[in-house]
N, C-alpha and C positions, 0 to 999 in steps of 0.2 A: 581418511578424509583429505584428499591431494585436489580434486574441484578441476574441473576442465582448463584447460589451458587459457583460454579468450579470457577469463574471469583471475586470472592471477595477472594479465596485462594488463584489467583492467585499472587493477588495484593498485598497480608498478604505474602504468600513466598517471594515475591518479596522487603520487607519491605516499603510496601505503603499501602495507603487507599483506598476502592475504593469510589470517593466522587460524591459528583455531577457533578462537571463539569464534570472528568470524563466518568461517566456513561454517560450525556449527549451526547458530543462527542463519544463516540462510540456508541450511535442510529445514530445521523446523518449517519454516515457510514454502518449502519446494511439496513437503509430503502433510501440508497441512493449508486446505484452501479455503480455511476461515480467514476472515478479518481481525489477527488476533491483538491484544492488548500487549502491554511489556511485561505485565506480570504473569500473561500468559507464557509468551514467549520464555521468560525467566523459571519456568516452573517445567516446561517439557525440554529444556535444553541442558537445565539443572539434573536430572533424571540420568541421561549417559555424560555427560560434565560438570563434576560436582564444585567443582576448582572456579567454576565461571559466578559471578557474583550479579546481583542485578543493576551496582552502577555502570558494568561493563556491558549488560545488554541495553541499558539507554544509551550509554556512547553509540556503543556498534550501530543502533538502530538510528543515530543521527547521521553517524555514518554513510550509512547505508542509503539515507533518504538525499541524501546530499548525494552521492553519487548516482541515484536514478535507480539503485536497484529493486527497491522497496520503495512504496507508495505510502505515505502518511494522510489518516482521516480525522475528520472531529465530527462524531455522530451525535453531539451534546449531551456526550453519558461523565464528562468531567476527566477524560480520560481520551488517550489517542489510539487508536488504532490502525494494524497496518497490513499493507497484502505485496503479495509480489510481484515486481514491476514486468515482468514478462509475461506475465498469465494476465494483464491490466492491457499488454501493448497487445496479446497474441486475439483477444477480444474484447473491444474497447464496449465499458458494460459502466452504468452505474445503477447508485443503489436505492432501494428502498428499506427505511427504519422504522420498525415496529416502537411506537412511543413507550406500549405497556412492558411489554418482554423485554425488549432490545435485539429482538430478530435480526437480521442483514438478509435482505433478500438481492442479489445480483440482477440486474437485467440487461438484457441486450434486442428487449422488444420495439420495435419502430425507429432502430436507429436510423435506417436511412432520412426517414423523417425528420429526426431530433439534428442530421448531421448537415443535413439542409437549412434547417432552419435555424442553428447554429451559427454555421458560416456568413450568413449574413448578419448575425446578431453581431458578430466579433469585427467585422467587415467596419458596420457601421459605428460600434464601440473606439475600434482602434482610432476609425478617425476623426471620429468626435473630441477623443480626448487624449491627441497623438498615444496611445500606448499600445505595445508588442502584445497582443495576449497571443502566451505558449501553450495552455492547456488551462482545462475546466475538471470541476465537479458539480455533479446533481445528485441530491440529495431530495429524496420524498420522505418525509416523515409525516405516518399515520398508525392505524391497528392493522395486522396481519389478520390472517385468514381464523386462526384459532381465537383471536383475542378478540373479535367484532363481537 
């Protein structure tokens, strides 16, 4: 687990290392496109690193959120969840939450709509209430398709 080269600058700009842990944690994320939890993430990184403990995948995931590479959510399951900030930037998508299950359903339907009708939202936000806004989420929360 040595990680592309751009991603150990990013870590040395950043004044960190990129270590194992880690690298590790972000494969789970690279080969895994759920929304996962830290106790997820703790339980399949646990598996080939048994050495890595789970206060060290809440750091790293703090980490990780703070430098952009991982995206952090509150789907109000009492609990955070997180996906990987390249597969988020390579298609900007958000989600729908099944209230029964706790589904995640991804979309990226009618964004040119949502992206138009955004910019103005943010447009007129920013200058109502002088403030920068850098990025949004939406969140639909209702029943999936099994659970109606």
């Amino acid at each position: 687990m040595i990680g592309p080269p751009w991603l150990h600058g990013r870590f040395r700009n950043a004044g960190f290392r990129l270590t194992l842990p880690r690298q590790a944690i972000l494969n789970i994320f690279a080969e895994n496109p759920k929304h996962l939890s830290a106790e997820e993430v703790f339980l399949s990184v646990h598996k080939n690193c048994p050495g890595i403990g789970l206060a060290t995948v809440y750091r790293t995931l703090d980490l990780l959120t703070q430098m952009g590479l991982i995206l952090k959510f509150d789907f109000g399951e009492g609990w955070n969840r997180y996906e990987l900030a390249s597969e988020a930037i390579k298609e900007h998508h958000h989600h729908m939450v099944c209230t029964r299950c706790g589904r995640i359903i991804d979309y990226s339907d009618f964004m040119d709509k949502e992206v138009e009708f955004l910019k103005g939202l943010e447009a007129e936000l920013s200058k109502k209430h002088k403030f920068k806004i850098n990025n949004h989420q939406i969140h639909f929360y209702g029943l999936c398709e099994r659970c109606q």
